[in-house]
C-alpha positions as CSV (number, residue, x, y, z in Angstrom):
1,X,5.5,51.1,-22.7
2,X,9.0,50.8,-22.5
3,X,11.3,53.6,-20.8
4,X,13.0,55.5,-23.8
5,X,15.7,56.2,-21.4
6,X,16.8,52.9,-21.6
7,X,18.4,50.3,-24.5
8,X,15.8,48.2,-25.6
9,X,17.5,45.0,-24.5
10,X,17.7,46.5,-21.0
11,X,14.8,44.9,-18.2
12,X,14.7,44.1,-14.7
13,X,18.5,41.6,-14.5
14,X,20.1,43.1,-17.3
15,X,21.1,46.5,-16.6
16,X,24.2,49.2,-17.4
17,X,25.5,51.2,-14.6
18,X,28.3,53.0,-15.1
19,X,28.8,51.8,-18.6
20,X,29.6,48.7,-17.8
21,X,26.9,45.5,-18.1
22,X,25.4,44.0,-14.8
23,X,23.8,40.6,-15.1
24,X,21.8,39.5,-12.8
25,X,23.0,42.4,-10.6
26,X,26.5,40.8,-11.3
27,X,29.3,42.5,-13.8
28,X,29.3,40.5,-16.7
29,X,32.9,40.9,-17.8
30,X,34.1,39.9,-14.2
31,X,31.8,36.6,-14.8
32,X,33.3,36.0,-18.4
33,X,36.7,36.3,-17.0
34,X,36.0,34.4,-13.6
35,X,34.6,31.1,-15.4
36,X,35.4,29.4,-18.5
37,X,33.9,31.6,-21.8
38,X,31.8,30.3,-23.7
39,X,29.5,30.9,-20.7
40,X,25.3,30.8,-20.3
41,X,24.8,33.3,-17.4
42,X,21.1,32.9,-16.2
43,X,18.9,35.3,-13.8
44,X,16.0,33.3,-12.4
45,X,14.4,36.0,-11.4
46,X,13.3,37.0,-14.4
47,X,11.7,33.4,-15.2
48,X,9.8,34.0,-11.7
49,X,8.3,37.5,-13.1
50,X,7.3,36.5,-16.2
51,X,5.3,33.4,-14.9
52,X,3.9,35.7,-12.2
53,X,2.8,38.4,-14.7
54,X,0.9,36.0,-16.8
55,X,-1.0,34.5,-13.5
56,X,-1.8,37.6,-12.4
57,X,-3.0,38.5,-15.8
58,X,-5.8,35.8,-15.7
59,X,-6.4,36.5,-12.0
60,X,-7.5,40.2,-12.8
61,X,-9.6,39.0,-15.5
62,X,-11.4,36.6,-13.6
63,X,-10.7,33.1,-15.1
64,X,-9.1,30.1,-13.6
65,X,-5.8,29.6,-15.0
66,X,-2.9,27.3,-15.6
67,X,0.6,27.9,-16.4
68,X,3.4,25.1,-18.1
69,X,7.0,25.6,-19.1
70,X,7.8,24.2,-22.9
71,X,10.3,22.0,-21.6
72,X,11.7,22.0,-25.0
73,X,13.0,25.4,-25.1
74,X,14.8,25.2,-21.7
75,X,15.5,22.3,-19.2
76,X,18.7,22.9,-17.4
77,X,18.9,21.1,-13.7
78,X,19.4,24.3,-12.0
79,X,16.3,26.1,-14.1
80,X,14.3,23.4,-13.7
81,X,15.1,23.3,-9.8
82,X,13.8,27.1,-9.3
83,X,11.3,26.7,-11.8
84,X,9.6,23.3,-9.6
85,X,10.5,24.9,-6.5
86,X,7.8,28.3,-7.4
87,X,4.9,25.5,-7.1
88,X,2.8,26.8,-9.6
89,X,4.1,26.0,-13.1
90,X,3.4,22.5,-15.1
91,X,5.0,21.0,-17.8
92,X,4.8,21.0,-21.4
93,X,6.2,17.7,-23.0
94,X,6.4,16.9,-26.2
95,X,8.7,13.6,-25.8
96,X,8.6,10.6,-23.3
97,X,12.1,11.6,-22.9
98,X,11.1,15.0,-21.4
99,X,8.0,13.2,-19.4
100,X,10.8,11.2,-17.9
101,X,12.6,14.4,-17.2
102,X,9.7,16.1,-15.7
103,X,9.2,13.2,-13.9
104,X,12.8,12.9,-12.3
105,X,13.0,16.8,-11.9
106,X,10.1,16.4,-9.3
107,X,7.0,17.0,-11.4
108,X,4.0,14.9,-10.5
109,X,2.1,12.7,-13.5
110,X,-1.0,15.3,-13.1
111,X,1.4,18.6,-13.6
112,X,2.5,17.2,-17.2
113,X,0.6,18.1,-20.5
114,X,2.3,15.8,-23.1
115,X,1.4,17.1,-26.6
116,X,3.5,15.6,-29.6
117,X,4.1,15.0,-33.3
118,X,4.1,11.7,-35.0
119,X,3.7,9.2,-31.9
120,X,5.2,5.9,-32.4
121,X,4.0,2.8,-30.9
122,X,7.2,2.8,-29.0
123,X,6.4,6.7,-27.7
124,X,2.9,5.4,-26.5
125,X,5.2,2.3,-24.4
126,X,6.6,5.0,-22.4
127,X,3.6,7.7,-22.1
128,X,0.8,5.4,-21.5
129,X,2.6,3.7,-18.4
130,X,2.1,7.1,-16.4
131,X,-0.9,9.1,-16.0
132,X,0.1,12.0,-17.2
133,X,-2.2,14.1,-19.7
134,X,-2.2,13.0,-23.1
135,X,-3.1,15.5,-26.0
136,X,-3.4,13.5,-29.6
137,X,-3.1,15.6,-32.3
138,X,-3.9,13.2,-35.3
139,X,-7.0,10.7,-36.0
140,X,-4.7,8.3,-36.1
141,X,-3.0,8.6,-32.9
142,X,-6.5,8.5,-31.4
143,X,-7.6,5.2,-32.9
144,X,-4.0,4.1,-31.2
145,X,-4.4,5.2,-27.9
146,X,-8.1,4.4,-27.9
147,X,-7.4,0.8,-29.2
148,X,-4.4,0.3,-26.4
149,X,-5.9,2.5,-23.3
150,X,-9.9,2.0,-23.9
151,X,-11.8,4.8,-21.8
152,X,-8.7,7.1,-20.5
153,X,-9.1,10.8,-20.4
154,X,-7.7,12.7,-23.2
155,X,-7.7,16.1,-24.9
156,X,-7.4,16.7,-28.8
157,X,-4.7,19.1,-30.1
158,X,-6.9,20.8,-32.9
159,X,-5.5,23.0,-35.9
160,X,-7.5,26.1,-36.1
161,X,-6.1,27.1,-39.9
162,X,-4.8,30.7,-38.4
163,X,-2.1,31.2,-35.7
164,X,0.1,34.7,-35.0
165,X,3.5,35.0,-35.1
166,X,6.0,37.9,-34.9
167,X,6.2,40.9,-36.5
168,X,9.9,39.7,-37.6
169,X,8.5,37.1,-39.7
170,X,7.5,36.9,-43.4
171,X,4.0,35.0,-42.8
172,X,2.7,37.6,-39.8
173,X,0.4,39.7,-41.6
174,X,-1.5,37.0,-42.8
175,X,-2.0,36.2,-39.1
176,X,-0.2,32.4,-39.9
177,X,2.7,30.3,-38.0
178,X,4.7,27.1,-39.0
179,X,2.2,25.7,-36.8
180,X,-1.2,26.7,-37.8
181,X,-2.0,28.4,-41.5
182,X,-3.7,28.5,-44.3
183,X,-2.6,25.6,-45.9
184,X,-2.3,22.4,-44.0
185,X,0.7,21.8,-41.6
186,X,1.3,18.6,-39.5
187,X,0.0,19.5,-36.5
188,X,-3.7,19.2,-35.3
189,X,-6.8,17.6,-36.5
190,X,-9.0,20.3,-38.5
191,X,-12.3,21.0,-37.5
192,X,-14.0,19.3,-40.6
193,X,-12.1,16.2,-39.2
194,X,-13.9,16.4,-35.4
195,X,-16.5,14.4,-35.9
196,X,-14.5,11.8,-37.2
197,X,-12.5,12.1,-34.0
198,X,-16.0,12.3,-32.2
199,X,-16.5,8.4,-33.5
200,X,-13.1,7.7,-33.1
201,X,-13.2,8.5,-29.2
202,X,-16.7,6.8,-28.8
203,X,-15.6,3.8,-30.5
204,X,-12.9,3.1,-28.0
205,X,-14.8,5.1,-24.9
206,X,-12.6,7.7,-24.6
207,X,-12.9,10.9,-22.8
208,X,-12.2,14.0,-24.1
209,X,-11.7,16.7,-21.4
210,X,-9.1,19.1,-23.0
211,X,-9.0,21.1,-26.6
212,X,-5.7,22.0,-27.5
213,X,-4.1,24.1,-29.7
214,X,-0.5,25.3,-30.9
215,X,-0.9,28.5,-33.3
216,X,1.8,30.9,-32.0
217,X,5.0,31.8,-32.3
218,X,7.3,34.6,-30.8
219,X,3.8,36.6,-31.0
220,X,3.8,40.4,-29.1
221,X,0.9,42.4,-28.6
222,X,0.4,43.6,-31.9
223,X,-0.5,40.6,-33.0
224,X,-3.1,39.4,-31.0
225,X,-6.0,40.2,-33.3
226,X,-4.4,37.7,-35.2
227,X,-4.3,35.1,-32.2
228,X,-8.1,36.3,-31.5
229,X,-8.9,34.0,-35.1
230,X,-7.6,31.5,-33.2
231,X,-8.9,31.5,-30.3
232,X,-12.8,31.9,-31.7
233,X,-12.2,29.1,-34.2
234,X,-10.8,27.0,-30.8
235,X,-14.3,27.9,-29.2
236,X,-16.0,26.7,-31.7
237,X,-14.6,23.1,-31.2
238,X,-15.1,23.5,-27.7
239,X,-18.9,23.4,-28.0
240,X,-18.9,21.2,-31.1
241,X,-17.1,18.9,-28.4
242,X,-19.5,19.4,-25.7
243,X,-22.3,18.8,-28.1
244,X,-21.3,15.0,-28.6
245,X,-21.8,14.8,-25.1
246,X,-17.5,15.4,-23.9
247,X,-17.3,17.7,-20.4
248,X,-14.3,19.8,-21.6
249,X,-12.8,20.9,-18.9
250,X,-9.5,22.3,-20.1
251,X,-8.7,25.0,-22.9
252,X,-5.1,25.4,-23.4
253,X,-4.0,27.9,-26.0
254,X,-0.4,26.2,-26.6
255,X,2.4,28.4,-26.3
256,X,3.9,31.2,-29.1
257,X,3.7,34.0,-26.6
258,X,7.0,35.8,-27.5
259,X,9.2,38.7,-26.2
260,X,10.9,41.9,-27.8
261,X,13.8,41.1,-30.2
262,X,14.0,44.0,-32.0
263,X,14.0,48.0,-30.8
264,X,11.1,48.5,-32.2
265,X,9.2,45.4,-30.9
266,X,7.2,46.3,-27.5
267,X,6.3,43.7,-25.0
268,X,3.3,41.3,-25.2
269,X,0.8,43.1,-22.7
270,X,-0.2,40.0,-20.5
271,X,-3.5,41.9,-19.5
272,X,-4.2,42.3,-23.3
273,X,-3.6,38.6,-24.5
274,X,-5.6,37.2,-21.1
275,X,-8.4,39.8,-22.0
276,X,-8.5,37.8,-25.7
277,X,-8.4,34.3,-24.2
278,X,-10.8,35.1,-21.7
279,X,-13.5,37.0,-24.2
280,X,-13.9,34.0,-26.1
281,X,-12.9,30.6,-23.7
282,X,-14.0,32.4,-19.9
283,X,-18.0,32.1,-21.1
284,X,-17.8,28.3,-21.7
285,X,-16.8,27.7,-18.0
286,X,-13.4,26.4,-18.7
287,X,-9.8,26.4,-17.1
288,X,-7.5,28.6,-19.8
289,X,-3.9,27.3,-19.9
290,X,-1.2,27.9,-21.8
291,X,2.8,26.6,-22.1
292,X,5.2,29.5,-23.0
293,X,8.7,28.5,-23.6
294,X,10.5,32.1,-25.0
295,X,8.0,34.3,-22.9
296,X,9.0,32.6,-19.5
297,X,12.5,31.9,-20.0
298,X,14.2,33.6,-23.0
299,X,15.3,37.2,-21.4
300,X,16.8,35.4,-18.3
301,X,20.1,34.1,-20.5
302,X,22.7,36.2,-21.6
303,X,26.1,34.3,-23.5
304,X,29.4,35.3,-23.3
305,X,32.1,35.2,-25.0
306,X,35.6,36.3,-25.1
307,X,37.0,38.0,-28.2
308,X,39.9,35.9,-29.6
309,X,40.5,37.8,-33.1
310,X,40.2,41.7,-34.5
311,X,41.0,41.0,-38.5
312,X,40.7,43.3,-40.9
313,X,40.6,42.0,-45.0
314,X,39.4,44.2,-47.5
315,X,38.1,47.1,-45.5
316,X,35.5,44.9,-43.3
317,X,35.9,44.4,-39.3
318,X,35.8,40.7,-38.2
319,X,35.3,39.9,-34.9
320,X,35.7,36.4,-33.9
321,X,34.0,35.1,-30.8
322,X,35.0,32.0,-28.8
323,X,31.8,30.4,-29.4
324,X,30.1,28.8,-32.2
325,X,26.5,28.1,-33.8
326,X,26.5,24.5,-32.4
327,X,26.2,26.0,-28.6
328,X,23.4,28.6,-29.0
329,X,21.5,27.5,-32.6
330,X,18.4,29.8,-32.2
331,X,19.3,32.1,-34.5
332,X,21.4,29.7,-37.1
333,X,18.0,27.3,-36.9
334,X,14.9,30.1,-36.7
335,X,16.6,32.8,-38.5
336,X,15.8,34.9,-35.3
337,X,18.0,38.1,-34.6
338,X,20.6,38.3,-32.1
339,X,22.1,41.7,-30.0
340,X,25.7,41.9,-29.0
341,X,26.9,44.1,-25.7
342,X,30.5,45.3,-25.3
343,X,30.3,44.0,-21.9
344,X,33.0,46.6,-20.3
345,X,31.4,49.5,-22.6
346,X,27.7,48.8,-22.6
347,X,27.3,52.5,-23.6
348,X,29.3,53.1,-25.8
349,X,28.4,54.7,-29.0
350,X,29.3,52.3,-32.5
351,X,32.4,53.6,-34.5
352,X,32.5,51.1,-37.0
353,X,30.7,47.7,-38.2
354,X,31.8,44.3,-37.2
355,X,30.4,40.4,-38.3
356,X,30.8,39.0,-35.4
357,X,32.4,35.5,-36.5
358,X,32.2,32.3,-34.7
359,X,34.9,28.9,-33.7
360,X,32.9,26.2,-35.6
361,X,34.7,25.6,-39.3
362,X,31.5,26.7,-41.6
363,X,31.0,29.9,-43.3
364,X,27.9,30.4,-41.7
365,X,28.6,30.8,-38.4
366,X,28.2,34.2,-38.2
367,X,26.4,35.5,-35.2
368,X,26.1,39.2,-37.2
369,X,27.3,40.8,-40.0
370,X,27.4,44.9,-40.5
371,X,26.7,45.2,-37.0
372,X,27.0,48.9,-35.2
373,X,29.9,48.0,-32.6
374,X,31.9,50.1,-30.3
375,X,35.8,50.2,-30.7
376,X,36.5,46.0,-29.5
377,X,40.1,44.7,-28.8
378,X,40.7,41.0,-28.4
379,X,40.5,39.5,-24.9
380,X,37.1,41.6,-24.5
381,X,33.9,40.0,-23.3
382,X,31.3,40.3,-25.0
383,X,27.3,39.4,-24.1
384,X,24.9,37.9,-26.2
385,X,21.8,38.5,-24.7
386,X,18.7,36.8,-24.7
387,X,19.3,33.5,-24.7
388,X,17.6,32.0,-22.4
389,X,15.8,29.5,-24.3
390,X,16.1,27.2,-27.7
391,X,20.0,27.0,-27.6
392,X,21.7,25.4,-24.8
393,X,18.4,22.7,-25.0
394,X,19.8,22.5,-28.8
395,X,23.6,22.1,-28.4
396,X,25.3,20.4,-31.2
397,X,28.2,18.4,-31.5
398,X,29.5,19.8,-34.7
399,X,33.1,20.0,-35.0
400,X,32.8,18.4,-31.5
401,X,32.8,21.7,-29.7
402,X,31.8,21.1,-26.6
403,X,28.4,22.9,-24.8
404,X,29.0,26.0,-23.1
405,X,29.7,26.3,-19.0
406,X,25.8,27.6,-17.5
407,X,26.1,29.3,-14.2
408,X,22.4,30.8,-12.5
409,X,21.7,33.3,-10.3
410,X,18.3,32.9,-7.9
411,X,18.7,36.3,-6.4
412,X,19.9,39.5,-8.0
413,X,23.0,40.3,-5.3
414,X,23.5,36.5,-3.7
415,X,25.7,33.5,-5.0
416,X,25.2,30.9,-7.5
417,X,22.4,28.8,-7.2
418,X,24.6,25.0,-6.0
């Protein structure tokens, strides 16, 4: 549970003392002020205890376990560097471009899970000259990569028709995701399709050693009953594999797992969501993996930005920021909420309502509107917190604004990692 003494945005490298915001165990106006705003301020630390929380999780519960970054949502050099040099997290792929990345980064062909969308024959040039793992998620990339890699090890990325997502969004009580619902999406062959797939992979003599799937997004604990669908319909193809005669080795539950973005959201309970994997995936004798992106890496990154205008036009407060959708698009792309810390007066109690109002030429680039804000002048720094994933990966050169500075912190009192 989470200390009611406390904001709700407030955890381990992101703290108020004395009123004033610490990042990183660093003053976050004095690091607006000392570098060029916009600026990506990122604590590693808090990548290291997330991964280490879920490992744990799976260690106390018994099961083998392994643990991949979603490259997608974050792949900075200097994150990247920490995250290789902790030794025990993979990567997630979903590109040859990012399997080139891992590659060069210092990831070797066995620590990369590639799992994407609508492979072209020009994707499979690049992905089937290394020997990194390849999940295909359609019958037809199958009959592909069985006609042009006869007999390599494979896993299937299957679509269990139920998936969990946040509270936050529309389609979470009906335990669904963009990925895995209902009706069909375009991800993952269904299980009425497997033994089609079965054929498919005899056929060519390919061996299928990992089941795959992708059913999450931003999930908390609350909805892991939800997830738990999921996981038993995953099972299921599990053993429907192993009874055409395929030694799965693997289970990897994709990645989804999310973090607080509201006050009233609590924390995903690693124990709790290792406790559901391991109830229905540690009986069939498998290693459990799974590829966070927003669980591992979203609370390290905090923006800031320096405020360059206090207007007032018919009795509304706008705040303009030095920073733009095109450098952090999570919110403008997912719709998903944002927070906004007075930097010098983390504290301090709201006397009026801002929209916080961005530098790219579009009406939408709003960051808030009828926000609860402290008394702001312009030249104040203010901190967009968690950040840390699925914006600076998605920087846009709209307006040709240029990407924001990124500076990361290994240690909590130290310098900047080089």
């Amino acid at each position: 549970m989470r200390d009611p003494s406390r904001r709700w945005w407030e955890r381990p490298g992101l703290e108020v003392r004395d009123g004033r915001l610490l990042v990183a165990g660093r003053d976050a106006e004095e690091l607006g002020r000392g570098h060029a705003t916009p600026l990506f301020v990122y604590d590693l630390l808090r990548i290291e205890e997330q991964a280490s929380s879920l490992v744990e999780a799976f260690e106390r519960a018994g099961a083998p376990f392994r643990l991949r970054l979603a490259l997608k949502a974050q792949r900075d050099p200097q994150v990247l560097g920490f995250v290789r040099h902790l030794g025990f997290v993979g990567i997630d792929a979903c590109s040859p471009g990012e399997v080139l990345l891992a590659l060069e980064r210092g990831w070797s062909p066995e620590e990369i899970s590639f799992t994407g969308a609508n492979v072209s024959e020009r994707d499979l040039d690049v992905l089937l000259a290394h020997e990194i793992h390849l999940n295909v998620d359609l019958l037809s990339q199958l009959e592909r990569v069985g006609r042009r890699s006869p007999g390599r090890s494979l896993g299937l990325r299957v679509n269990p028709r139920a998936g969990a997502s946040w509270s936050g969004n529309p389609s979470a009580a009906a335990g669904e995701s963009v990925y895995a619902s209902a009706k069909p999406t375009k991800f993952g062959i269904l299980e009425e399709q497997l033994d089609e797939a079965i054929q498919i992979a005899g056929t060519h003599r390919l061996v299928i050693d990992t089941v795959h799937m992708h059913a999450g997004d931003g999930f908390l604990t609350d909805a892991l009953p939800q997830l738990e669908v999921a996981i038993e319909r995953l099972a299921r193809s599990v053993v429907r594999l192993r009874e055409a005669g395929f030694s799965v080795a693997e289970v990897n539950a994709g990645g989804g797992l999310g973090v607080p973005q509201r006050a009233e959201d609590e924390p995903l309970d690693p124990d709790a969501y290792a406790s559901v994997l391991v109830r229905h995936l540690g009986k069939l004798g498998v290693t459990v993996s799974c590829e966070p992106g927003d669980f591992l890496a979203k609370e390290m990154g905090v923006l800031l930005a320096e405020v360059v205008t206090v207007d007032q036009r018919d009795g509304a407060t706008f705040v303009g920021l030095d920073v733009g959708y095109n450098v952090a698009p999570e919110r403008f792309i997912y719709g998903s909420p944002l927070s906004a810390v007075l930097a010098r007066a983390a504290d301090a109690r709201p006397v009026t309502r801002v929209t916080l109002a961005g530098n790219i030429n579009e009406g939408d680039d709003l960051w808030a509107e009828d926000l609860p804000f402290p008394e702001v002048h312009e030249g104040d720094v203010v901190a967009l917190p968690g950040v840390g994933t699925y914006n600076q990966s998605m920087h846009l050169d709209h307006c040709l604004r240029p990407p924001a500075s990124v500076i990361a912190f290994a240690d909590r009192t130290g310098a900047p990692v080089p």
